[in-house]
N, C-alpha and C positions, 0 to 999 in steps of 0.2 A: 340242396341247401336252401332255408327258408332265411330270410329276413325276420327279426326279432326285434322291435320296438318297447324297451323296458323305462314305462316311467317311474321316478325314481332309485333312490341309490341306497334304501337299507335295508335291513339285512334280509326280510324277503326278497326283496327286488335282488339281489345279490348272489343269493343262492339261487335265484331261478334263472338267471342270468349264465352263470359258471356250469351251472347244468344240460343246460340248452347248447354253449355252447362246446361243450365238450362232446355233446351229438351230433354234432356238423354242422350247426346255424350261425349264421351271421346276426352278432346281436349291439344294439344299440344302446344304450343309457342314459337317457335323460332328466336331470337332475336339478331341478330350481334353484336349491344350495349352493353354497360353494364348496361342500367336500361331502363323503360318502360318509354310508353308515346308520344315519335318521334318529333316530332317538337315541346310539349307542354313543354320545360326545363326550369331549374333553377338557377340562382347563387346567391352565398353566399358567404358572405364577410367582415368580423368585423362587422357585427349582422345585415349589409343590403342581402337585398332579393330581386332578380328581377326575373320575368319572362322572359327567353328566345324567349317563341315563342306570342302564340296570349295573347291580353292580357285584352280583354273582351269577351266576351259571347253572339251572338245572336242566337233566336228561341232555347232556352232553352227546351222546350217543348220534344226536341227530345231525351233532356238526363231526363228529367222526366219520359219519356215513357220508356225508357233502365232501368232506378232504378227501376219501378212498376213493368215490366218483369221479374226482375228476381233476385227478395227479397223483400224483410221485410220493410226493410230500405227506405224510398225516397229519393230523390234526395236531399231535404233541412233536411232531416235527417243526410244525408253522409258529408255536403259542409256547411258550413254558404255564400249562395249565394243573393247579393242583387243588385238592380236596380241603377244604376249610375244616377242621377241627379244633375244636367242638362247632356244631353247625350254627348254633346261638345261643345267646345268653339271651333270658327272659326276666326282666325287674316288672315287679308286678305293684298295683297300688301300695298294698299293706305293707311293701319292701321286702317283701318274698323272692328270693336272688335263685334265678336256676340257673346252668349251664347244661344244654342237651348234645351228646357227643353226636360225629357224624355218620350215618348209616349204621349205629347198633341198634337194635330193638332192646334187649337186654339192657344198654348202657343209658338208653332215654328210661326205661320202666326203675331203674335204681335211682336216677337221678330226678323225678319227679316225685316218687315214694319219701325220700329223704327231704326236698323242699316241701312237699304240698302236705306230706300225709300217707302211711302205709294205705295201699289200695288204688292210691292215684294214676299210679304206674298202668297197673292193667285196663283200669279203665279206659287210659287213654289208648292203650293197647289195641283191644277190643274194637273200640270206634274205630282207631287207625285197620284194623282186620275189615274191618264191615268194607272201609274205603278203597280196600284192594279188590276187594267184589268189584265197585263200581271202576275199577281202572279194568278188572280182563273183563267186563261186558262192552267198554266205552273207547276204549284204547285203538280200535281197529277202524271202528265210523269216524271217531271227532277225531283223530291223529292221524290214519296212514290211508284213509279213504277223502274221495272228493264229495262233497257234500250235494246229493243228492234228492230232488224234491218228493221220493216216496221215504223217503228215510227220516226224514222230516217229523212226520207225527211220533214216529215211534223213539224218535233223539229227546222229543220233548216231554216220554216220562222217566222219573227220577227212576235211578236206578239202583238206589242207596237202599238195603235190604231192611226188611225192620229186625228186630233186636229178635234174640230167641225167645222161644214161651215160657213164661214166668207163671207159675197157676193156671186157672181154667180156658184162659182165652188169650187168641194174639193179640199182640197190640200191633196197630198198622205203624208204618215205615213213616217217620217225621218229616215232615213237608221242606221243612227249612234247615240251614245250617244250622241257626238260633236254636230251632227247638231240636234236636239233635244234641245240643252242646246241654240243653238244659237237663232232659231227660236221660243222657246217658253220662256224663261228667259228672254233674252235680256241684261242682266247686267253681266257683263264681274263676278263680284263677286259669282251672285249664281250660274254663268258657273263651277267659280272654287269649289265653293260646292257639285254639283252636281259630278263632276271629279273627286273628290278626292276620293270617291266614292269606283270610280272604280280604280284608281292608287294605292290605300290603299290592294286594291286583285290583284296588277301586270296587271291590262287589262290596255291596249293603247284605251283613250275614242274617238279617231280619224276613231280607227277599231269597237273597240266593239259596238254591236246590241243597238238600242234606247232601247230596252231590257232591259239592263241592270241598268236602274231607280230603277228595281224590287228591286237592295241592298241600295237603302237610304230607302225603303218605308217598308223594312222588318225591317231595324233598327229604323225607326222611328214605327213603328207599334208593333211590340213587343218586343222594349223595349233594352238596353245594359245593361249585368249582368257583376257583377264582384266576385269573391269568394274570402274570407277573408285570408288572407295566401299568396294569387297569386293565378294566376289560374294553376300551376302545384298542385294544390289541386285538382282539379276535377282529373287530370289523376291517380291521387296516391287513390282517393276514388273508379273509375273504376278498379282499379288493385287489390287492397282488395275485389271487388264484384265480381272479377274473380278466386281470391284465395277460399274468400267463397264458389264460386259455381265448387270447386275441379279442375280449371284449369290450369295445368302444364307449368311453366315459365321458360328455357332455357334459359341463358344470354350468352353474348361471343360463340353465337352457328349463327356460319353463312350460310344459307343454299343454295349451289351452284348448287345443280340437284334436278329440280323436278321428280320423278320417276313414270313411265310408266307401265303400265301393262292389256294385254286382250285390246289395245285401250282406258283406260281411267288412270288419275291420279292416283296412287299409294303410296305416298308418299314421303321422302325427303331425301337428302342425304346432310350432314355436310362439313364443310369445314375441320374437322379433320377424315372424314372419316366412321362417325358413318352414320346409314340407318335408318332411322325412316318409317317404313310401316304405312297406313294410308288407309283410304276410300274414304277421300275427301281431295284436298288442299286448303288453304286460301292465296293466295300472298299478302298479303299489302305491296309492295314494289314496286316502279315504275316497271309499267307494258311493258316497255320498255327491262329491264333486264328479263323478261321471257323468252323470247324466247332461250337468251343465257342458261338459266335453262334448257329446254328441248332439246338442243343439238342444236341449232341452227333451230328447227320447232316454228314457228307464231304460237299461238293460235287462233287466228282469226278466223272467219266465213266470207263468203261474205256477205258483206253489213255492216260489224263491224266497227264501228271508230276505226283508229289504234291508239297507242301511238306516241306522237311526238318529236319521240326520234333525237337527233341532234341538235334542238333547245327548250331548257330547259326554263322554265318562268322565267319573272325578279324574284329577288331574295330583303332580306333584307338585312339592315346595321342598325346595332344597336349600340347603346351607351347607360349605363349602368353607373347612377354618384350619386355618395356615399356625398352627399352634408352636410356642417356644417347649422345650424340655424333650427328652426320649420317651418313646412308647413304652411303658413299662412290661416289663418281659411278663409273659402269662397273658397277657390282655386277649379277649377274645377277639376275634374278627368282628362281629355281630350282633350287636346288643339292640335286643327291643324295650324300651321302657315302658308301659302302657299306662293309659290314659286313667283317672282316679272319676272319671265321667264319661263312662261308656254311650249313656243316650244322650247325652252334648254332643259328644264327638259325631255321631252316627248322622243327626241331626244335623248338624252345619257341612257336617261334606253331603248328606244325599239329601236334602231339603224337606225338612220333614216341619220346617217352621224358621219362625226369624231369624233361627241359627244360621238358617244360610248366608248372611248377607254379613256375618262376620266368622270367622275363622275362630275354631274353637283354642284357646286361649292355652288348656292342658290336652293334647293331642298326644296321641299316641306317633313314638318317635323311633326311628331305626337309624340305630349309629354302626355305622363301617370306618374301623381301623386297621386297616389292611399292613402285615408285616412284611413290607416291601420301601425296600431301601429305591428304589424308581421312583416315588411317592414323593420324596422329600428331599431337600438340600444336603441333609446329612443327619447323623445318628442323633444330633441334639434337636430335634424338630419332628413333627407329627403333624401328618396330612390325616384331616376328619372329616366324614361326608354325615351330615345329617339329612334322614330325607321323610317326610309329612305326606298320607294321600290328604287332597283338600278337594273341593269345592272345584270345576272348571272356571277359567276365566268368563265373565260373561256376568253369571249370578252374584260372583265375588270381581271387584274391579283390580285385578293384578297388576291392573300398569302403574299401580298408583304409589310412587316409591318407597313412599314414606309411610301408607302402610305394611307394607312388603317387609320395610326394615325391622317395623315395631313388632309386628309378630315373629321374623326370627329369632328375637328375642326371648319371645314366650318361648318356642321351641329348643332354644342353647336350654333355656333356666331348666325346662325339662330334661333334657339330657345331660346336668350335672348329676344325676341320678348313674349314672353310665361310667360318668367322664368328671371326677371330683376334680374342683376347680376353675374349670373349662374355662369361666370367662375370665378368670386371671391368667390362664397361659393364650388368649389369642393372641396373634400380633396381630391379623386382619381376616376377614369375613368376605366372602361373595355369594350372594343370593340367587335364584334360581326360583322362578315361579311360573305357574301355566300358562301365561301372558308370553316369557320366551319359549316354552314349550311349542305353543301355534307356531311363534314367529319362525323358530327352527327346522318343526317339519312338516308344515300347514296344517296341522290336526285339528278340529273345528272347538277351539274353546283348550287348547292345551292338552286334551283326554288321552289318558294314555288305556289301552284294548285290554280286558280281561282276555286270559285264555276262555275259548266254548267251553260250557258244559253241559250234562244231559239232563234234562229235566225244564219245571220251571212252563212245561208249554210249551217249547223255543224258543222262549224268552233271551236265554240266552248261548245264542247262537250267531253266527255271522253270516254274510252273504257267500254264497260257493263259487267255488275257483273259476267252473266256468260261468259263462252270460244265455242269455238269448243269441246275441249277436256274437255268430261265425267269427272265430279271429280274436275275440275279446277276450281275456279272463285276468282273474283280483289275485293279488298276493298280498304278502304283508299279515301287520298286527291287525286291521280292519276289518281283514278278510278270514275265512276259514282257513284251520285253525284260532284264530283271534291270537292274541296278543303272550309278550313273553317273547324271551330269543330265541328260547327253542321250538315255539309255535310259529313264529315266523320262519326259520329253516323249514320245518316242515309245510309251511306253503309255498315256500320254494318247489322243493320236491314235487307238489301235488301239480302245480302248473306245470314244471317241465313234464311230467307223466304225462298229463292228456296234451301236454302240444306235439310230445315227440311218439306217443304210443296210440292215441285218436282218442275222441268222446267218448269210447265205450271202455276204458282204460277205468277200471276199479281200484286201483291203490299197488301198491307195493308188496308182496307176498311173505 
């Protein structure tokens, strides 16, 4: 039985925690917070309830396979977890209203044909087809393997096929999301569906790999889950199947040196000075602050992606409104309304000019109304989460209350497009910007982790599970896999694999 030192308390750090210790390790957790979870929070507030961080659920799958590893219980034993139908509503500039049902292919291709235009449907088809190529080529390295430095060059070409041959000659495989959505969509609308995509996980679809299709085609493939309560329900049922399987939770325990010994990790040392000896360490915490952990030595190997520390990912703005009246029956869970200024927007969250330095005014806005009576005081009131990718703390000054207020503003006035009325039924407002994002789960500027994807160069990619240094290895949204609930379970997994199976431990079968 080894010693297990796990900094941090979410949701990788968590699953890699419950895992380990369901193989006979004695495992520790230490947590600078005051409660578990990491970016998965809560607020409550005269009987409303919102979720903090994500606020549905895809590829479930990978927290069913964590419940069955290690307990009794399942996953829908632990959670009252269910399928959001229809997956979204999409209000587009010109007021173009779709609703896309949840995992039909058939029921999304009827229901874009009838808003956008006969033909729409397939197209988006089509691309969504091309994106399942890019899931069985990529599904195996960036998901259920540990991220390997020969694997490296070959993660960093897109995998995204080009289009069949139309006339005498192929046309090659489109570099970017952008030119993907131009070339094969054609209608500025399902450009911006296809976008949202990826702004909804902080990627610029200007830079990111035509790759990156791979996240409409996962959520429309298997499906948007939502858990009854919020989803700070699944972190709190993870954290009971960690207690269960005897794993020790340290809170207000901040860990500033990782400890050294014979050449490999050792253990931890406290911010109040306590030493925690150990056999192996677990960082989940941006993998950026390690080095400062080890006294100023990289963990790194050659050929390692490093962290990209300096420049932190866009970040969220949220808004959080405690509304008078009932949800009116039919309303969808999911409304996106999109932005009437695509290169503004694009421009002020990924700094492409002055935009940065103010917060684009008409942003594109994701409203969750979740039909859950836990939500709310009672049947005459409605809990609404709106939620903005923006700009990281840093570039844009978030602590600055008072502009914090005035742009959620802009952001309500945008989502009366969703929400007719909205600011006549608030009763009150709480804000939520990448300033408390940091404060929450030290993330450097707020940023919250795209999932990896392949292509791009290795652009985007994260650092791998294990280090240089014996003993060491990265969980979490930071790390490989990158970011997402269900990327994060999955680096759970991949560190318990090589701490309990050895470094030559290839992935899960």
């Amino acid at each position: 039985m080894a010693r297990i030192a796990v900094i941090g308390a979410g949701m990788g750090a968590m699953a890699a925690a419950a895992r380990l210790a369901v193989a006979g390790h004695q495992v520790a957790v230490y947590e600078r917070g005051r409660t578990h979870g990491g970016g998965l929070g809560r607020f409550a507030r005269d009987g409303f309830v919102f979720d903090t961080g994500p606020g549905l659920l895809h590829l479930p799958a990978v927290y069913r396979d964590l419940f069955v590893k290690t307990g009794k219980e399942s996953l829908e034993q632990s959670v009252e977890l269910f399928q959001v139908d229809p997956a979204s509503r999409h209000v587009f500039a010109d007021g173009t209203d779709v609703s896309l049902p949840n995992a039909s292919r058939a029921g999304v291709v009827a229901a874009l044909d009838t808003a956008v235009g006969p033909g729409a449907g397939e197209r988006w088809s089509e691309l969504v087809n091309r994106a399942r190529e890019v899931w069985d080529a990529t599904r195996r390295p960036l998901l259920e393997e540990p991220l390997r430095a020969e694997r490296i060059e070959a993660l960093g070409r897109d995998p995204y096929p080009a289009p069949p041959k139309r006339g005498l000659f192929r046309r090659a495989a489109p570099r970017t999301l952008e030119a993907a959505a131009a070339r094969e969509l054609k209608d500025p609308r399902l450009a911006a569906l296809l976008e949202s995509h990826a702004l909804a996980y902080g990627l610029d679809p200007r830079r990111a790999p035509a790759g990156a299709a791979v996240l409409p085609y996962m959520e429309q493939t298997f499906g948007s889950w939502y858990v009854r309560g919020g989803m700070r329900g699944l972190a709190d049922a993870l954290y009971e199947r960690c207690l269960a399987r005897k794993v020790a939770f340290s809170f207000g325990a901040e860990v500033v040196r990782i400890l050294e010994k014979d050449g490999r990790a050792a253990g931890v040392e406290l911010a109040d000075g306590t030493v925690a000896e150990a056999d192996a360490v677990v960082s989940a915490v941006d993998p950026a602050l390690v080095p400062g952990m080890l006294g100023g030595t990289a963990p790194w190997r050659e050929g390692d992606v490093r962290p990209q520390s300096g420049s932190p990912a866009p970040g969220r703005f949220t808004v959080l409104l405690a509304l008078r009246g009932a949800r009116p029956e039919g309303t969808v869970h999911r409304t996106v309304v999109h932005t009437p200024d695509r290169a503004g927007e694009l421009a002020a969250v990924f700094g492409d000019g002055p935009g940065l330095r103010a917060p684009h005014p008409r942003p594109t806005v994701t409203v969750l109304r979740p039909d859950d009576p836990a939500t709310r005081p009672d049947d005459g009131h409605e809990a609404v989460t709106l939620t903005v990718t923006v700009a990281p703390h840093g570039p844009v000054d978030w602590v600055d209350g008072t502009a914090a207020e005035e742009y959620a503003g802009h952001v309500v006035a945008m989502a009366e497009a969703a929400v007719p009325g909205l600011r006549q039924r608030t009763l009150w407002r709480e804000v939520r910007t990448p300033a408390d994002t940091a404060a929450a789960t030290g993330a450097e500027g707020g940023g919250v982790p795209a999932p990896v994807l392949a292509g791009g160069g290795g652009a985007f990619l994260r650092p791998g599970n294990a280090t240089r240094l014996p003993g060491l290895y990265l969980a979490g949204g930071f790390a490989h896999p990158g970011g997402g609930l269900a990327h994060a379970g999955m680096s759970g997994a991949l560190v318990a694999g090589l701490i309990v199976e050895g470094a030559d431990w290839r992935g899960s079968q």
